[in-house]
N, C-alpha and C positions, 0 to 999 in steps of 0.2 A: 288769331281766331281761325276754326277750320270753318269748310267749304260747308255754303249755308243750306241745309236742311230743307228740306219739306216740310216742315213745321214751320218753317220762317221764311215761304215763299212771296208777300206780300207784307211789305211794313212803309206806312205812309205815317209818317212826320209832319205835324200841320201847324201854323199859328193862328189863333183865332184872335181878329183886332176887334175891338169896340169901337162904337162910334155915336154920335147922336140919333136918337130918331126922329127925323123928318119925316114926310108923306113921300113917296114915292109910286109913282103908277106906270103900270106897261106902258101906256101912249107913249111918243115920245115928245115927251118934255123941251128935251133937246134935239134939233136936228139930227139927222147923219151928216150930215155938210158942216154944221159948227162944231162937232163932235170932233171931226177930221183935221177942222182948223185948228182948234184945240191941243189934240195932241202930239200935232205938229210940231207946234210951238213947244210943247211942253216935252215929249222924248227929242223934240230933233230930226237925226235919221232916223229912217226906219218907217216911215210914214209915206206911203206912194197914194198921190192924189191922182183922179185923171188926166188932166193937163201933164204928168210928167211921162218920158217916153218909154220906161219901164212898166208904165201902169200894162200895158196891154198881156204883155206875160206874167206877169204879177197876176194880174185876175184871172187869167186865162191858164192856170198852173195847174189846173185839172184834162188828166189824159184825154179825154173824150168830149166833144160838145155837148152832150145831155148835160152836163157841169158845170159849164160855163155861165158866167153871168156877171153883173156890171156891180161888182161894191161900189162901196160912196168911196172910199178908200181902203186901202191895205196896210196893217201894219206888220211889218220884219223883224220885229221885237230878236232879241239875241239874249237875253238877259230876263229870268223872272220877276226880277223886277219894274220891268216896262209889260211886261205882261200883269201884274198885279195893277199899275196904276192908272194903265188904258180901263181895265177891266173894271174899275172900283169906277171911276168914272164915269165911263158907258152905263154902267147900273142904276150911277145913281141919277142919270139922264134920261132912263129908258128907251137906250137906241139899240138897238135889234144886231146883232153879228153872228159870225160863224166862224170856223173852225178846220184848216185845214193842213193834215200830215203833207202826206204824200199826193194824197188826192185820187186816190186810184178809184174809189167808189163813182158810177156812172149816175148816181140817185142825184135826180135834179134837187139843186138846195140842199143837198146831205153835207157839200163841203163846201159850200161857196154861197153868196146874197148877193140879191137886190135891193139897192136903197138901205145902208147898213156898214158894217165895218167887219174885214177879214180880216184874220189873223191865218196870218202866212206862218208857219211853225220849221219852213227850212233853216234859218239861223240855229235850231238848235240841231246844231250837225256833228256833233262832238261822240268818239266813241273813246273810253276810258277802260281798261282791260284790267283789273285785280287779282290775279294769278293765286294770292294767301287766302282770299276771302273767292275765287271760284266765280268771277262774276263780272260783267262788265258794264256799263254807265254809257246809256245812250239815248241821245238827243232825239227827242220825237219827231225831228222832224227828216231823218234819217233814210234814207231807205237800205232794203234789207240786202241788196246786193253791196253796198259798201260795207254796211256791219260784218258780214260776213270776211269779205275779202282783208278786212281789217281783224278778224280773229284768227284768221288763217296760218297768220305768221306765228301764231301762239298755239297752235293743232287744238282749236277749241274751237265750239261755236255754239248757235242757243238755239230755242225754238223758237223762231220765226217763220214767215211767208215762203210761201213756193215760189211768186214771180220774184226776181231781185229787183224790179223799179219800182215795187209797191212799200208804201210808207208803214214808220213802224209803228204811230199812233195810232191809227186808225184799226188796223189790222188783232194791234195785240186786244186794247179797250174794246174790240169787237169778238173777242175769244182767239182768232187765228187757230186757224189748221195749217200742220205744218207737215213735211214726211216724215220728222219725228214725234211724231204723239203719241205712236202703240207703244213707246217708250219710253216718255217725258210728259206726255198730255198733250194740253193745246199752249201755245205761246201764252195768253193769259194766266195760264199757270205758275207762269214759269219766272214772276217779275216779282221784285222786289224795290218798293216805291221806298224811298227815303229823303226827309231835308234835315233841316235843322235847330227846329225852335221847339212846337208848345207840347201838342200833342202825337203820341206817337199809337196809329190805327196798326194794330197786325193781327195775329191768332188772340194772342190774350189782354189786348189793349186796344179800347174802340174796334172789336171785330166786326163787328158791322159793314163798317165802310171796308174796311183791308177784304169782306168780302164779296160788299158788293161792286166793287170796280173790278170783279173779272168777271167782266160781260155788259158792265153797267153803260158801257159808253160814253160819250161826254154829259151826263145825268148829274153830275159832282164837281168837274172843276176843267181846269185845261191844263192837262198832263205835258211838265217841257222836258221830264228826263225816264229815262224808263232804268233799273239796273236788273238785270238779267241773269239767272244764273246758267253758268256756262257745263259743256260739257266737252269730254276728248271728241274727236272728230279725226277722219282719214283718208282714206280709197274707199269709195262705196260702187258697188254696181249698180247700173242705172242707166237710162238713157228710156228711147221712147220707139214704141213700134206702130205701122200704121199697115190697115189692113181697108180691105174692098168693100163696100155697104153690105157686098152679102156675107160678108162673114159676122155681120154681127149676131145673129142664134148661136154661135156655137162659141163670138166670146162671151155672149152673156150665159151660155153651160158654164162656161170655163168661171162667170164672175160669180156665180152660186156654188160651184165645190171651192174657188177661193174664200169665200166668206163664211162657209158653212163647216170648218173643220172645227174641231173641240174647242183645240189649243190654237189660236192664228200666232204663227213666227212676230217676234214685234219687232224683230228687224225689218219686214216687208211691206212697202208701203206700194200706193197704185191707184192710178186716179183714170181713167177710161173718158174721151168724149168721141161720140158721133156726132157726124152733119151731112143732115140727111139728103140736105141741100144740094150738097157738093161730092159728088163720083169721082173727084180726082184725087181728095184726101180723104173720104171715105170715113176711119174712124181714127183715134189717135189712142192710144193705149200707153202712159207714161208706167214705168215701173224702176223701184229704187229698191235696192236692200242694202242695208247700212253696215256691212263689214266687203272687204274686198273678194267675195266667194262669185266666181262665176258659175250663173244657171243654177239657183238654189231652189230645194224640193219648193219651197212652199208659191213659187209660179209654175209647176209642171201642169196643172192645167190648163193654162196658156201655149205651150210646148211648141205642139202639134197643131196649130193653127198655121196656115200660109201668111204670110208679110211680105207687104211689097215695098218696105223699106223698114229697115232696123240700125239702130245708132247704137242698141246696149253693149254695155263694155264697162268694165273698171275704171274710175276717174275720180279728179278729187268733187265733194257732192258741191263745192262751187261752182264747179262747171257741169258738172249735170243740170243744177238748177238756172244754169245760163241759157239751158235750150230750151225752156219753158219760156217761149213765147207768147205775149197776148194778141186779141187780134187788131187791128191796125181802122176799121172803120169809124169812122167819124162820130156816128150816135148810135148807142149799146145800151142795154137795158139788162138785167140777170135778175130772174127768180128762184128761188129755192124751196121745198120743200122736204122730207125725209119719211124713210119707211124701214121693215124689216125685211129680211132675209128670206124670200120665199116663192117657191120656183114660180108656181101657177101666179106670182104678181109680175116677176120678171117679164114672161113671157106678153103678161098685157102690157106693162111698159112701154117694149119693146116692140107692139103693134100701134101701140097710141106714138110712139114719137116716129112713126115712118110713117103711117098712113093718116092720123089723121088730118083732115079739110083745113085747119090754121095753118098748115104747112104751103097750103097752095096761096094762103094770104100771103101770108112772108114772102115767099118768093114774086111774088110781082110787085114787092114792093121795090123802088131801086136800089142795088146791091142788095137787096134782103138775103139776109143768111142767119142762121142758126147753129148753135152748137148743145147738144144735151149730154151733161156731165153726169158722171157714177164717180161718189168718193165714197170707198166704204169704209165706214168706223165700226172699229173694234171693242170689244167690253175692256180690253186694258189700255186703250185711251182712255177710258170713261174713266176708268178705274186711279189710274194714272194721275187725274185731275183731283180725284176725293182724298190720294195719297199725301196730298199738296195741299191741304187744307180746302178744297172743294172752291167751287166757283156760284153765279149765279145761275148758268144755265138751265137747269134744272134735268138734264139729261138721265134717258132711264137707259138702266144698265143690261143692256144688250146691244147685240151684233145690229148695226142700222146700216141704211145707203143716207148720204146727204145727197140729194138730186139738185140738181141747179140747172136751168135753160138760159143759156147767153144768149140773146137776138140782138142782131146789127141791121143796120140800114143808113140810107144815106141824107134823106131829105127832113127838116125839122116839122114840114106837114104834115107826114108820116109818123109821128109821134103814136097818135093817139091809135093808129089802125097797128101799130108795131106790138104797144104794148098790152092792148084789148088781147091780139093773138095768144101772146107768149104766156098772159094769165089765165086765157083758157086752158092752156096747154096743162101747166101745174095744175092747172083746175083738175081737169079730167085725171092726172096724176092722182091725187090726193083722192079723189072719188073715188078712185080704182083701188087704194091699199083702203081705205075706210071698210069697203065692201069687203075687203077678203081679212077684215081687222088686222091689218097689219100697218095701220098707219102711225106715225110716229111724232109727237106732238110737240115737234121742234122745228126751227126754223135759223137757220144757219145764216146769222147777223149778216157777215163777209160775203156772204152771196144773193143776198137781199131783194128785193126792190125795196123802195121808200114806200109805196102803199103796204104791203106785209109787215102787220102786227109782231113782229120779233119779239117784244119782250114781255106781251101777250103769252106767248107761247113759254115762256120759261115755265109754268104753273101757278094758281091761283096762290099758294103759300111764296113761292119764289117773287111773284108780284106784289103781294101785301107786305112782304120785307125790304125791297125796293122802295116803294113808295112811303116805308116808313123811314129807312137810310135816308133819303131822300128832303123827307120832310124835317130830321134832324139837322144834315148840315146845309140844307139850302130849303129851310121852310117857308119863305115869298115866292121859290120855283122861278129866280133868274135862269135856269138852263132850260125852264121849260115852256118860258117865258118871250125871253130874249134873242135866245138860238131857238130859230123856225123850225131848221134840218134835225135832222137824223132819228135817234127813235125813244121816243120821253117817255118819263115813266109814273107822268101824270098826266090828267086832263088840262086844259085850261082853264081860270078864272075869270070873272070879270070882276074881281073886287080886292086885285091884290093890291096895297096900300105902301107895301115896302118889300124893297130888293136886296135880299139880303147877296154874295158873288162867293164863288170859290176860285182860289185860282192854286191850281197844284205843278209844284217843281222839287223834285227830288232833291236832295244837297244843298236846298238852297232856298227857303222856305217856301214852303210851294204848297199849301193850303192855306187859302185866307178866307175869311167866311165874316158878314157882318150878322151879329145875335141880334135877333127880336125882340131883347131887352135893352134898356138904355148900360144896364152892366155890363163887363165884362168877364168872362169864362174862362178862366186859366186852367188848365192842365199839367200834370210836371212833365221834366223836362228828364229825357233821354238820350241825355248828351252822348255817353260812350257807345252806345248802340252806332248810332249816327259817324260821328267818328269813325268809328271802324268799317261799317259800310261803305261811308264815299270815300275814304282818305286810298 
């Protein structure tokens, strides 16, 4: 078989089981604590209670304290199948859990509980490389600096994350921006889901789902394999240049003739943060272009700027993306917002993130700092995505900025004065492109906070498709139900009666769904598809 298409960027293979129907309600029925005994007994390992001396890194497997928090216990599942039987269980108990890759999101409750049962998803640590089929087979629970260095030896790699310690569930099921998008899209683009039993969701089979899980997040099941389609990979130029607070007007000149040419090169990628906070790192200007050409036209309006430090150079993009460091404080928070291309917005911008009054909040806060990020997307990322059989996101096709404000701090009483600030902050953003109508009615999942409506913002037809997907393979709304965190794409009930569960694994039946009929729903079967994909 050759190397899989853009037509066939997205193929989930599902089993749908029947079962009786019982009453089943949100409350829980069953404990967290019997729940935990339970499946102790019942997978074995893999089951970390408090009382054992693992639990505290186990629960605690989120970068940042905003994340942290006490499950009732953690399950280390290795095997879809312990993930299907915890999960079928808990449902039908109505005990509350979550979901955690990598764990890199700072949103309290996005990737971890209280009172409830985590699912730890590093067991699925597996990378699988198919060199015939152009594609590789990876455990969600992965992170992107190992997939990578593990495709290295085969001069290929995928679209994934910038940082290497961030996980690849979360990231991708969340759209991922990668430095390859003006050429590939976004990592969500770029998977292809497969197992091996009932139903098979892709372009022309259940499209629905095959397209609402790029961007849908964990809304549908719990993803334990992702297969990716891979691409050659080399020496790119890249690295990172850092300049003086006052130079930022002339790189934001430099970031409007970058954005603003006809054709943007889609080899050149570039993600810009200042902190305005901080006079000794000033701003940080990362820049990549993906063939080994040093000083290409399309950064010459960067040129002529001073830097008081520069690392760019030809390297392999593993080690470029090694210097992408995140920051190191305890409690972090990031909002985002989005706008277009246009000097007279830059320019307020660029007065609202240095002078306004939130900024003298933050800083008195202990360690308070901030960092305000520019990622600009191009029309042939967008473009890139729709090439691919399109996504959820609902992105309009033009040249935009994704803006995101990181805030740190150090103290957890400071919670509430950290994150009041930083909302102003985008607040005032978003006020500012509205007035000059250039504001952009997206909100970039990956750089989030947990109060911002994400998937709100895809579009009113993008969300009534959603929530009809939705209502299809998880019509009781266990994921919206039962997992608290991250960003649902339904209201709540009070009068759901029965729980229906997904639980999705590539290669390996990884959709399970109980039907709101006492029947059950077969589908045929797509054996050689399958086959050929994971073998």
């Amino acid at each position: 078989m050759a190397r899989i298409t853009g037509s066939r960027v997205l193929t989930i293979l599902a089993a749908l089981l029947c079962f009786p129907s019982p009453s089943f309600g949100v409350s829980n029925q069953t404990t967290a604590s019997n729940a935990c005994s339970y499946l102790q007994n019942v997978l074995g390992t893999g089951v970390v209670l408090p009382t054992e001396a693992s639990y505290s890194s186990a629960s605690k497997g989120n970068w940042v304290q905003t994340a942290w928090a006490s499950p009732t216990c953690v399950i280390q599942a290795t095997t879809a199948q312990q993930v299907s039987q915890a999960v079928r269980y808990l449902s039908r108990g109505g005990v509350h859990f979550a979901i955690r890759s990598g764990g890199h999101s700072p949103a309290p409750l996005g990737a971890n509980i209280n009172d409830g049962v985590l699912f730890d998803m590093s067991g699925f640590n597996s990378v699988q490389y198919n060199a015939r089929l152009g594609v590789a087979v990876v455990g969600t629970g992965m992170r992107w600096g190992d997939v990578y260095r593990h495709l290295d030896q085969y001069n290929v790699t995928v679209v994934g994350g910038r940082i290497l310690g961030v996980g690849v569930g979360g990231l991708t099921l969340g759209s991922g921006l990668s430095y390859l998008s003006d050429l590939y899209g976004l990592a969500c683009d770029n998977v292809v889901l497969a197992d091996g039993s009932i139903v098979n969701a892709n372009k022309h089979s259940h499209p629905d789902l095959w397209w609402a899980l790029k961007g849908g997040a964990n809304n549908f099941g719990i993803v334990t394999r992702f297969t990716l389609i891979t691409y050659p990979t080399g020496l790119v130029w890249g690295g990172y240049r850092v300049y003086t607070l006052d130079a930022i007007p002339a790189l934001f000149d430099a970031l409007l003739a970058y954005q603003s040419v006809a054709v943007k090169d889609p080899y050149a990628n570039l993600m810009m943060q200042a902190f305005p906070l901080n006079g000794t790192l000033g701003v940080l200007l990362n820049m990549v272009y993906n063939k080994p050409v040093g000083n290409p036209a399309a950064f010459t309006p960067f040129y002529d700027i001073p830097a008081i430090a520069d690392t760019v150079h030809i390297q392999p993009m593993t080690d470029f993306l090694a210097s992408q460091v995140p920051p190191s404080l305890p409690r972090l928070n990031w909002y985002a917002t989005s706008f277009k291309t246009d000097a007279t917005l830059f320019e307020t911008v660029e007065e609202i993130v240095t002078t306004s009054p939130e900024l003298d909040t933050i800083r008195n806060l202990t360690a308070g700092s901030i960092a305000v990020g520019w990622q600009p997307i191009s029309t042939s990322a967008i473009m890139a995505g729709h090439a691919r059989g399109g996504n959820a996101l609902g992105l309009a096709n033009t040249n935009q900025t994704w803006f995101v404000i990181d805030i740190g701090w150090w103290d957890a009483e400071d919670d509430a004065v950290a994150n009041e600030a930083a909302a102003s902050l985008v607040a005032r953003v978003e006020d500012a492109a509205r007035t000059r109508d250039q504001y952009v009615d997206y909100i970039f999942m990956n750089d989030a906070a947990v109060t911002q409506d994400v998937i709100g913002h895809y579009g009113m037809g993008n969300v009534a498709k959603l929530r009809a997907v939705q209502r299809r393979y998880d019509p009781l709304e266990v994921f919206q139900k039962l997992v608290p965190g991250g960003n649902n794409v339904s209201e709540l009930s009070q009068n759901v009666r029965y729980i229906p569960t997904t639980v999705l694994d590539p290669c390996s039946c990884n959709l399970v769904a109980w039907a709101v009929q006492r029947t059950c729903i077969l589908a045929s079967l797509f054996r050689r598809i399958v086959l050929a994909a994971c073998s």
